[in-house]
N, C-alpha and C positions, 0 to 999 in steps of 0.2 A: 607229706608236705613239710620241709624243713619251719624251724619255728619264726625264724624271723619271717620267713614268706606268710605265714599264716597270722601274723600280727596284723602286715599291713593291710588285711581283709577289714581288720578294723571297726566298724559301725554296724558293718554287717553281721559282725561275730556275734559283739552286741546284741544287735535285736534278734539274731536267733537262740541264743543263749538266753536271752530275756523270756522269748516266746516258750522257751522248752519249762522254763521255773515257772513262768505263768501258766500253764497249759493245767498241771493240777489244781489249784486256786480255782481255776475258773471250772474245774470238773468237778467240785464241791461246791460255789457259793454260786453257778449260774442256776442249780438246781433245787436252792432251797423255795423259792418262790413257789414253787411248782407242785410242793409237798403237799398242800391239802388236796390239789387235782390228783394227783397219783392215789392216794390213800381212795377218794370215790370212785375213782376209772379202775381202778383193779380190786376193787369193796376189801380190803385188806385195812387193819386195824391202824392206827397211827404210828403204834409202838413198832409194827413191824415192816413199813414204810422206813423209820426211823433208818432200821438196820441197812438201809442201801446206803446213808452215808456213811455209818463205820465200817461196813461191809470195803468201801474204797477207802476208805482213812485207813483200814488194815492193809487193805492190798498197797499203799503207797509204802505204809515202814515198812512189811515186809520186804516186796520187791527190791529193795534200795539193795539190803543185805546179797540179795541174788545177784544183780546185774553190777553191784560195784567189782566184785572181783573177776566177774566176764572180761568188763572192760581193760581192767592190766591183765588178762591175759590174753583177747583177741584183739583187744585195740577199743577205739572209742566208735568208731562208725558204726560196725557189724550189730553192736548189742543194739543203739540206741535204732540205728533205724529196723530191727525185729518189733522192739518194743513196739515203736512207733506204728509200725502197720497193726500190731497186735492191739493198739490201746484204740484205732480207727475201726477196728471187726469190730468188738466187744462194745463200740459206742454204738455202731449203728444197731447190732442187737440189743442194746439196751434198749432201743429206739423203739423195738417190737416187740416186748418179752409183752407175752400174755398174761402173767402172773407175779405178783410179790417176790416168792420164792425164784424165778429164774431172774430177778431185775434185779435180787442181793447177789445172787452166784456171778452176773456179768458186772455188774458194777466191781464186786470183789477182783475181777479178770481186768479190770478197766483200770482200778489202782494200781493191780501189780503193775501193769505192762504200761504205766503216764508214770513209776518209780522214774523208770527209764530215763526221761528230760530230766528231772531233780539233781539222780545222783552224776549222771555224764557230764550236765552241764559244767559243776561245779570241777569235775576233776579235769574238764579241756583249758577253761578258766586256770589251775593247777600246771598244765604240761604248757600253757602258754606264755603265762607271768608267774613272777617271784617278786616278794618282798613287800616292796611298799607298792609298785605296778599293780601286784594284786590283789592288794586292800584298795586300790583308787578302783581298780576295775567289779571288785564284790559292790562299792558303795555304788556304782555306776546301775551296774545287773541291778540294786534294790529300785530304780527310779523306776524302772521299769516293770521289775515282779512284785513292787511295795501296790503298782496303781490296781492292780488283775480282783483283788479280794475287797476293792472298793467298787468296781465298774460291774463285776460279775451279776449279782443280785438286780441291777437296776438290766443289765442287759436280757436277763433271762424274764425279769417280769414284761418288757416291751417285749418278748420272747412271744411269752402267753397271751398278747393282748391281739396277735395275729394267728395263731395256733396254740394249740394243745399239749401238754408236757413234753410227750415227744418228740415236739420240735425244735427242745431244748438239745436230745441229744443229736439228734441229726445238725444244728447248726455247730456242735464239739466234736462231731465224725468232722465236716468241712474244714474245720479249725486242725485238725488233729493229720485230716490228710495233705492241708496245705503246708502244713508247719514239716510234714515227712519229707513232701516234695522240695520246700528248699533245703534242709537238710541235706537230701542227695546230690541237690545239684551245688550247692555252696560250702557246705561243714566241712573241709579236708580230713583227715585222719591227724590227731595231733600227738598221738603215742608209737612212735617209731619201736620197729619190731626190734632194735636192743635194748629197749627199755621195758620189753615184758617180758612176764614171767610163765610159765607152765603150772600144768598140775589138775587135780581134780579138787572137790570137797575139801578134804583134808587138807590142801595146800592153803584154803583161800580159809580157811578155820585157823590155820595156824600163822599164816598173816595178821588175822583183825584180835587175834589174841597179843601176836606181838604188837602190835599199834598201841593196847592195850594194856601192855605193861610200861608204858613209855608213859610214865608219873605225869609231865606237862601236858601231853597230847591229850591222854584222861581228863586231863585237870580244861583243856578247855573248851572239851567234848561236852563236859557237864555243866561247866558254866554257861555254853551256849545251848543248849538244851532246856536246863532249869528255868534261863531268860526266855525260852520261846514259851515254855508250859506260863508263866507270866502274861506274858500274850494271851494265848490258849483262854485264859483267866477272863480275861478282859473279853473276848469276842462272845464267848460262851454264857458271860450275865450282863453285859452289858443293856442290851436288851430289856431283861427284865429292871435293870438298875432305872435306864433311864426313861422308860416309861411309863410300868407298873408302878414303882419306888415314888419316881420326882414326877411322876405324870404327864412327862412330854410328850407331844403327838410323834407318830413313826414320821413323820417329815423331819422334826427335830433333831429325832433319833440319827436318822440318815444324815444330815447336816453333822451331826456331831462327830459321827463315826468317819466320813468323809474330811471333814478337820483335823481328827488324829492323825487318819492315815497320811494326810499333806504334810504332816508333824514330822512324822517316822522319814519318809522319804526326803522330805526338805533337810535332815539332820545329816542325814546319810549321804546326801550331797554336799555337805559344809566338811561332812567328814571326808572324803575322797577329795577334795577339791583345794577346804586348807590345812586341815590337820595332817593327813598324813604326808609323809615325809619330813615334816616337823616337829611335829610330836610323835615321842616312841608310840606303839600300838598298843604296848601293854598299860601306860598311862593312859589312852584314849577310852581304853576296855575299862578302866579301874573307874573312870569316871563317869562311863556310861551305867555300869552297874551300879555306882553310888548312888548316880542321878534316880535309877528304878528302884534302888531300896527306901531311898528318902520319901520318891512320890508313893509307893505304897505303905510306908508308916502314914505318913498324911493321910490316906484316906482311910487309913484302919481307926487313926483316930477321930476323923470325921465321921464314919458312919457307926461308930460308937458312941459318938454323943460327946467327945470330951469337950467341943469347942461350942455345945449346946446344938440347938435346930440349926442344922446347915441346910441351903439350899442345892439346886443342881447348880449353879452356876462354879460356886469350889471343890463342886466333886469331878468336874468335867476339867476345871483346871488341873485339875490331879491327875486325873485319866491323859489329859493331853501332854503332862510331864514325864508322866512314864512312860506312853505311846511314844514319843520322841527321842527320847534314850536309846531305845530300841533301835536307831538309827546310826546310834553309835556301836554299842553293844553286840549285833545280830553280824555285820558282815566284818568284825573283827575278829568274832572268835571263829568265824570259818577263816579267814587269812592266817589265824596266827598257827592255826591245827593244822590246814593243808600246807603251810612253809617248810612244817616239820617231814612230811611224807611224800616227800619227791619218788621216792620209789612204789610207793602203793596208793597213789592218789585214787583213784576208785573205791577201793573198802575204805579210806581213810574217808572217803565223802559218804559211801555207807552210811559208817557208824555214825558220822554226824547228822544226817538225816533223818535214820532212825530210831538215836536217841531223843532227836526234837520231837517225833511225831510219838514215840511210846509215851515222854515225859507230858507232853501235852494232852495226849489224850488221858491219861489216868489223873490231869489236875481238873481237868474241864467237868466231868460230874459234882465233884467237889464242892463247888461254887453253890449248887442248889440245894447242900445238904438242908439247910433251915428253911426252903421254901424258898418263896418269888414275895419275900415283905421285907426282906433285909438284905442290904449288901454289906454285911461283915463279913460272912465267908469269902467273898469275891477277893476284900480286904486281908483278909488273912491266908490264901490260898496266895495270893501276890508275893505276900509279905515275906511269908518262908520260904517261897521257890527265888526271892532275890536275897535273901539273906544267904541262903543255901547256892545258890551260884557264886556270889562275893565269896565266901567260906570256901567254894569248888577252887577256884581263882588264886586265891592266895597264899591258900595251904597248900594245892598241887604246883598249879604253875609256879611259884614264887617269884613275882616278877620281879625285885628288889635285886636279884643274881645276875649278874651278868653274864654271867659264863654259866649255863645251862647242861651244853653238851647237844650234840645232835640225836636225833630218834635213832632208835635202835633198828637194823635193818635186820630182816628174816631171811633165814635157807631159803634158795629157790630150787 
């Protein structure tokens, strides 16, 4: 489908694009509710119930790496909708695994193949708009993929109040096969067969190394990565911050975390809507990051004591500054990394994916190194992965230069 024809699909694009980014979100946080019933219906320890959501937290980074350079090489349809049927088997067997051990092996099956929506979406998003169209359109996709990881938990708990865990995955098999079917019947192909490339392994190894030696694209590969491990940060002690810590009821809690998330999103429409095209991107990034390095000194020095007994009331102000950022920050460093990779939008949406989800995952333990009585670590795990992004930022990218030079393009 030529591109201007596939623009005017328009809304539609949108919300399936929204639905494919949303589709993992919701395949991790509809089913934490559901964790203590899993742990007694299959008499299986906590620790190794645990394993079913790293089990798809793995299969998500990895997969990314797999199916991004499918996609430039067979197109964008063929992968996502394999994926897609593959990520609708694996849900409904998740649905009946008699055991621990086969519910981490499908879940693990279930991440790979929901990679699928993440990284495709991002690279049609890529073969559709440039520039500043798609940085309005990134901030647009977050309205929609920012709501999935607020509504997911509250939906899987009415889940349980009608049935039994299982009917957590069987309502993400229905989710996962309706989201296929419009797929088929509406997603055009948006990677024209002169804009791929061949080859096996080694081809698509010596692509994501060349994306990789491309100093800016690195540079804000890891800036948006380090900012999501920041995130990561926050969803992974929050919890204990603001109930155990400040003693708020889980009603609170939810209200709170439901606040941010309206924070993130509402920002990321102010971004798409008036900053950009008026503001360069890379000033919009510069300040997004600032904004989450500043809120995370703030609370490292709040939960330090420097400003004496703080209550929750300044620490949630804090939370909801850097939650907000995030709005700026998240859907600019995928605009400015995919502008540069017109020719390998696929592994270029890879590597950014699955540096988000490796960096995040290995910041997210971190947070409880001292226990569930303090949230400094939570504060200082922030603090360096926004220090360390600003640092990624300004030392790789350089945005002060105006003449860059375009990405470096690879042998086909």
């Amino acid at each position: 489908m030529p591109r201007a024809a596939a623009r005017r699909v328009g809304l539609l694009v949108t919300l399936v694009l929204g639905g494919l980014t949303a589709l993992p979100p919701l395949s991790m946080d509809m089913y934490l509710p559901a964790l203590p019933e899993v742990t007694r219906s299959l008499h299986a320890p906590a620790a190794t119930v645990q394993l079913t959501l790293t089990a798809c937290l793995a299969g998500m980074a990895a997969g990314q790496l797999v199916v991004g350079p499918m996609s430039d090489r067979w197109g964008r349809r063929r992968p996502l909708l394999v994926g897609m049927l593959v990520y609708v088997a694996a849900t409904a067997v998740c649905a009946l695994a008699p055991s621990a051990g086969l519910l981490i092996g499908f879940r693990l099956l279930q991440g790979l193949a929901g990679a699928a929506g993440i990284v495709i979406a991002r690279a049609v998003v890529r073969d559709l708009y440039d520039g500043v169209e798609m940085a309005r359109f990134f901030s647009t996709l977050m309205l929609i993929s920012g709501v999935a990881p607020v509504i997911a938990p509250l939906i899987g708990g009415q889940i349980l109040r009608v049935t039994d865990w299982r009917g957590v995955f069987h309502v993400l098999a229905v989710i996962g096969a309706v989201l296929t079917f419009v797929v088929w019947r509406w997603l055009h192909e948006t990677l024209p067969p002169e804009r791929r490339h061949g080859g096996g392994v080694g081809t698509a190894l010596r692509t994501m190394r060349g994306l990789l030696a491309d100093r800016v694209f690195t540079g804000y590969v890891l800036a948006g990565g380090l900012a999501f491990a920041a995130l990561f940060a926050y969803i992974s002690a929050s919890p204990f911050v603001v109930q155990e810590i400040y003693g708020a009821s889980p009603q609170t809690f939810a209200l709170l975390f439901g606040v941010n998330s309206v924070g993130l999103v509402a920002v990321g429409q102010v971004n798409g809507k008036l900053l950009v095209g008026r503001v360069s991107l890379d000033k919009v990034l510069a300040a997004g990051l600032a904004a989450v390095t500043l809120a995370a000194l703030a609370l490292l020095l709040m939960t330090t004591g420097v400003f004496g007994p703080v209550g929750l009331v300044p620490v949630a102000a804090g939370l909801f500054v850097l939650m907000s950022a995030m709005g700026l920050t998240l859907p600019t460093t995928n605009a400015q990394a995919l502008m540069r990779t017109p020719h390998a939008a696929g592994s270029a949406s890879a590597l950014l994916g699955t540096a988000s989800f490796l960096v995040g995952a290995v910041a997210s333990p971190l947070v409880g190194i001292a226990g569930e009585t303090t949230a400094v670590p939570m504060a200082v795990v922030q603090l360096v992965c926004a220090v360390a992004a600003l640092g990624c930022f300004l030392g790789l990218c350089r945005p002060w230069r105006t003449e860059r030079g375009p990405a470096p393009t690879m042998d086909r």
